[in-house]
Structure formats: C-alpha cells, structure tokens
C-alpha angles and dihedrals in degrees: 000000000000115000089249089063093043095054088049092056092052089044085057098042097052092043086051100056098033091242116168116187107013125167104230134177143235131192094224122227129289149187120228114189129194133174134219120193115206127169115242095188144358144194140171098287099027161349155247113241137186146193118208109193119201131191112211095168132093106253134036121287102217096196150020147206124189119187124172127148123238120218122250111283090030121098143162109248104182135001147209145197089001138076108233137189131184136219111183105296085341114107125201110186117184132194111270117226097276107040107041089105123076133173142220115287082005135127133208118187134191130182145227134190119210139201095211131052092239120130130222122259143169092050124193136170127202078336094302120108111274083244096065137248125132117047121253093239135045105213125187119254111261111233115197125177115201139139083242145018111297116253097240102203111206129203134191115215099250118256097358096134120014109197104210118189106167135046094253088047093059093036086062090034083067099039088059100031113136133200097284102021127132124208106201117200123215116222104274146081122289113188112194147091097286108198128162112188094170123099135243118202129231091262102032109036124165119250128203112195149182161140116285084246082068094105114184111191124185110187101185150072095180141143119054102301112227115241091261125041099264136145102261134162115257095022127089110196095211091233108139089223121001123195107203118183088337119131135183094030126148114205108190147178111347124092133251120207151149092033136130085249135359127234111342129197121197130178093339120120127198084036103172115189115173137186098345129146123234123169137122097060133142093231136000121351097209132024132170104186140164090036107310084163130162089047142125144220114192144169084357123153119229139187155117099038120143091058089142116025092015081194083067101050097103098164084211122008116200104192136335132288109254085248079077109045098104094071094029113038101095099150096071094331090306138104099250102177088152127182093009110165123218106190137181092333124152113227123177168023108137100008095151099207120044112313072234133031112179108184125215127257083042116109144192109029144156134214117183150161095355123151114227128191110177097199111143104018116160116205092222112133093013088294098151105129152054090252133006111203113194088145114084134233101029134131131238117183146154103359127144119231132188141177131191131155141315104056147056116278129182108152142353097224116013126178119206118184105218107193098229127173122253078049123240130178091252117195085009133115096025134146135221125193146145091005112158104198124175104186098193097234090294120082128069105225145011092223116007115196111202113195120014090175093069097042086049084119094039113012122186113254121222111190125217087237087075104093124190132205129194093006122152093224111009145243106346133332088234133067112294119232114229 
C-alpha cells in the first residue's frame, strides 16, 4: 500500500468511528534496490558487462554496494562509474561520486570490462539478493497523533529531472542546465542547433538522456562561421550536439543523425556518452577536441559518416591534427584530449575515414572491445583502416575488424609519425593485444608499424595474442612479443 492510500484509509477509519486524538501508525519510506547484469559486448577473450540498479521503493537510496563473485580464468579488467576493489574471485563495487542516490522509480548503471567469458554470480546489493526483497534500509515506524490525518507537503527537488518533448524545449533545458541535472528526451525528433556550454562537476554531472527514437537533426551549417569553431550568434555550426566548455556531461542513449557533424566536444573534459546512436552524417560522428580529455565513448552504434567529404568521415577523432592546432590547441598551444576510452562500440560499415583517429600530441588511451566492419571505406584522405594512432602510449586490445567490398583497405591498425612543434613522440610507445583482424583477402597487414626509427626510445609492441585472418602478408610487419 503507498503511503497516500495508507493515509486515506486512516483518515476513514478515524472519521468512521468519531476518534480525536488517536495515536496511528505508518510503515516509513523506504528505498528497495535490485540489480540486473546484461552484456553490452563480447569478443573471444572477454566481455562488456553492465549493472543496471533500480530503485522500486518509495524514498532515495543515498548509497550502494554490489559483490559477486567471478569464476577462475575471468577478471575485470577496467572499470567505470564505479569504485571497485578486488579479493581473490570476489568482487566489492561502490557508488562512484555522481551516481550513490537514486530515486524512486530511478536506475543508476556502472560497467566493467573482463578477460575471461565467466559470468557473475552470487549477486547482492546493499546485502540484499541482486533480484530484490528486503529493502536497503530499516527505517522506525512513524507514530503521529492528530485529530485528523496529518497534511503530508511534498517537494520535488527544482529542476532534478527536466522532461523535454520538442526541439525548443531541449534548446532552453540547456541554456538553463545545472551541475546534477537530467534532461530526459521523449521519443521523437527534435530539428535544431543543439549546444550546452554549462558545466557539470565530477560528483554532480548533468545527464541528457533518451530513447534511441530521440532523434536530434541539424540540417545547417548557416550564417557566416567565425575563424575558429565557437558558439556565435548568427552562425550554426551544423553539429548535431555540441559541448562547449562543458565538462562532466553524459550524454546517453538517443541518436544523432543527418547533421554536418555528429556529436562534438570541445573544451569538456570527463565527457561520458554511452550507448547512442550516430549515422547517417556529412563528416565525422564523434569528436573530442581541444582537450576534452579524461572521457569516454562506449556500446555506441556508428555508421554512414563521410557522406559529404568522405576524407572527413572519421567514425571517432581524438585530437586534432597539428594543422589545427592554432584554433584548437588550447593546452600549450596543443590539442590535448588525453585517456580518453573508446569501449565496446560498433563502428562501421560504411565510416568513410578511418572506424579510430587518434591524432597526434594526444597520450594514454584505450581502445578496447570495439567491433569494426570496414566496409565502405574510401581512401580518401589516406583513410584506408579500422584505427589510425598517431598519439603515443595508448592501448589497443581485444577488438574485432573486419573488411569486405566495396572500399579501399590497406591495414587494420597503421602508425604515422607527424614531426609537430612543441615535439611528441607521435605513433611511439603503443600496445597491441588480443586483436582479432580478418582482412578479407585485401589488406596487407593486421598492424602495420610504420617507422621504428623514430619509436627506438619508445617502440610499439605487438603481442603474439593478435591473430590475423585473410591478410596478404600477415600479422605485422614488426617483431612479435611473446
């Protein structure tokens, strides 16, 4: 029984039977949390996973604990949205800073990725089986003595959750956003220049969020476009949604297509978008650039970029080439969009630029678990492969590629070495691992290293458990690791 009708059924009670001043009691709120595991990806030595938290009771629940345990040969490998500690196969997850409190007929998620197919069992939450039962909190009877039923006040927290259903709607939600706030998108399609310039924080980022039939369009460019990309009156940039400034945003769930450029980052850090949809775009789906370092893209959905300047159709753009350093180097005078994680995404078919760019003076990467199918990839612009690293120190593992025709494939994986000033060591320092490549007959290598002059102080590492199908000459054209 809710507490409304509870309090109904006092209120008749006391009328029928002429009591004034009776002692009654109420059952307080409470939360009740359960939790439901899914895979979001999988490949031959491991797996996505996530947690999905609900709260089915009638008041927050301001914190959470997940433990399961994981069978011998299965571990996590990293983690996110979580902290997460480790006792042998036991696993203990925590809330991180942004996402302990939720409400009633709320979720909160985190991920995982593994090495190792074993599932999770032996799930609790907050001691209580994954499944749900018991509430997470004991909470005293409430005792109230009154002549009548006493007058309970709600209040909704302002400005919590703001339910957009039309394009204007969305464009004033993110005017006004503020550090914790959801905007939350009815099915639908909004048309319109889409921009959100306020910041979120590290425990209290701002979420936009919606169903994968969201649709947001921008059909411009128009208006005279300033000499560097910046919000300017007059001027839509074309991009389908455009951080500006704005870290510590999670963009999740909707899709963004028929737009100049898909989703952009500028400038905003701790960017999180997970599981959208973005296809169907002129140039590049997904950019993090001037320095939107420390973010992540994962379970996303890519294809058909490039539609118009095919060299351009990058499916996700770590950096900026060095060319454009002089509007976007904003870290020293260089794009510094470091450790940024690209997990268990599907890019392709028909990404016209490389599925990965990774552009050089950026550092510390991962790339992992993603699904390539190079299927209609142009060559223009030397696009001619899954993932392009001209960044250093990152770490490329346990991704599936494939090719098939129609397109123009060289390589799975290539370095290149651009000289830039201030100097990097650009296409060094990377690692290979755990790729599974089937080059369809076509392309020459699996990972193609090209310059280990230049990478003597930090060389690229290709490790023997890469394996390559259908190549025309093989793994790599470097020594394997064992």
């Amino acid at each position: 029984m809710t507490r409304k009708r509870l309090l109904a059924a006092i209120a008749a009670t006391a009328s029928a039977v002429g009591l004034s001043g009776a002692v009654v009691t109420a059952e307080a709120a409470a939360p009740s949390l359960s939790a439901a595991f899914a895979q979001s990806s999988s490949w031959d030595s491991g797996y996505g996973g996530k947690y999905t938290l609900t709260n089915a009771g009638d008041a927050n629940s301001t914190q959470w604990t997940i433990e399961f345990d994981l069978p011998e040969g299965t571990a996590i490998t990293t983690s996110w949205s979580s902290v997460l500690t480790r006792t042998g196969q036991h696993y203990k997850v925590t809330n991180a800073g942004f996402n302990g409190t939720v409400k009633p007929g709320g979720t909160a998620t985190f991920g995982f990725n593994t090495a190792g197919l074993g599932l999770p069992t032996g799930c609790t939450v907050n001691g209580s089986p994954c499944g749900g039962g018991a509430p997470t909190t004991t909470a005293s009877p409430t005792t109230t003595t009154t002549s009548k039923p006493p007058t309970t006040t709600t209040t909704t927290p302002s400005g919590d959750v703001v339910e957009v259903d039309t394009a204007a709607e969305l464009q004033s939600a993110l005017a006004a956003a503020s550090p914790g706030q959801t905007i939350r998108l009815a099915a639908g399609t909004y048309l319109g220049s889409f921009v959100a310039m306020k910041p979120g924080t590290a425990g209290a980022p701002i979420t936009v969020t919606g169903p994968s039939t969201a649709v947001l369009i921008n059909d411009g460019p128009s208006g005279e476009a300033p000499s560097c990309p910046a919000p300017t009156a007059g001027w839509d940039s074309g991009y389908g949604f455009w951080l500006y400034g704005a870290p510590y945003w999670h963009l999740e769930g909707f899709t963004v297509q028929e737009s100049k450029k898909g989703i952009v980052a500028d400038n905003s850090h701790h960017t999180v978008i997970d599981g959208v949809r973005v296809h169907r775009i002129d140039e590049e789906a997904v950019h993090f650039r001037r320095s939107s370092a420390d973010s992540v893209i994962r379970d996303s959905t890519i294809s058909h970029t490039g539609l118009v300047q095919a060299g351009y159709g990058e499916g996700v753009y770590l950096g900026s080439a060095n060319s454009n350093w002089a509007c976007h180097g904003n870290s020293g005078g260089v794009d510094r969009s470091d450790r940024i994680q690209v997990l268990g995404n599907h890019i392709g078919p028909y990404v016209a630029a490389e599925g990965i760019d990774v552009k050089e003076g950026t550092e510390g990467g991962v790339i992992r678990g993603n699904t390539f199918d190079g299927q209609g990839v142009s060559g223009q612009n030397s696009a001619d492969s899954w993932v392009d690293v001209k960044g250093f120190g990152y770490v490329i593992e346990d991704n599936t590629g494939t090719f098939a025709s129609p397109g123009t494939f060289v390589n799975g994986y290539e370095t290149h070495n651009p000289g830039t000033t201030p100097s990097f060591p650009n296409g060094c320092g990377n690692v290979w691992r755990g790729n599974k490549s089937d080059l369809g007959g076509v392309g020459q290598y699996a990972i193609k290293i090209t310059s280990t002059s230049k990478c003597s102080e930090r060389p690229n590492v290709v490790y023997a458990s890469n394996t390559v199908s259908r190549a025309v000459n093989g793994l790599t054209n470097v020594p394997v690791t064992p």
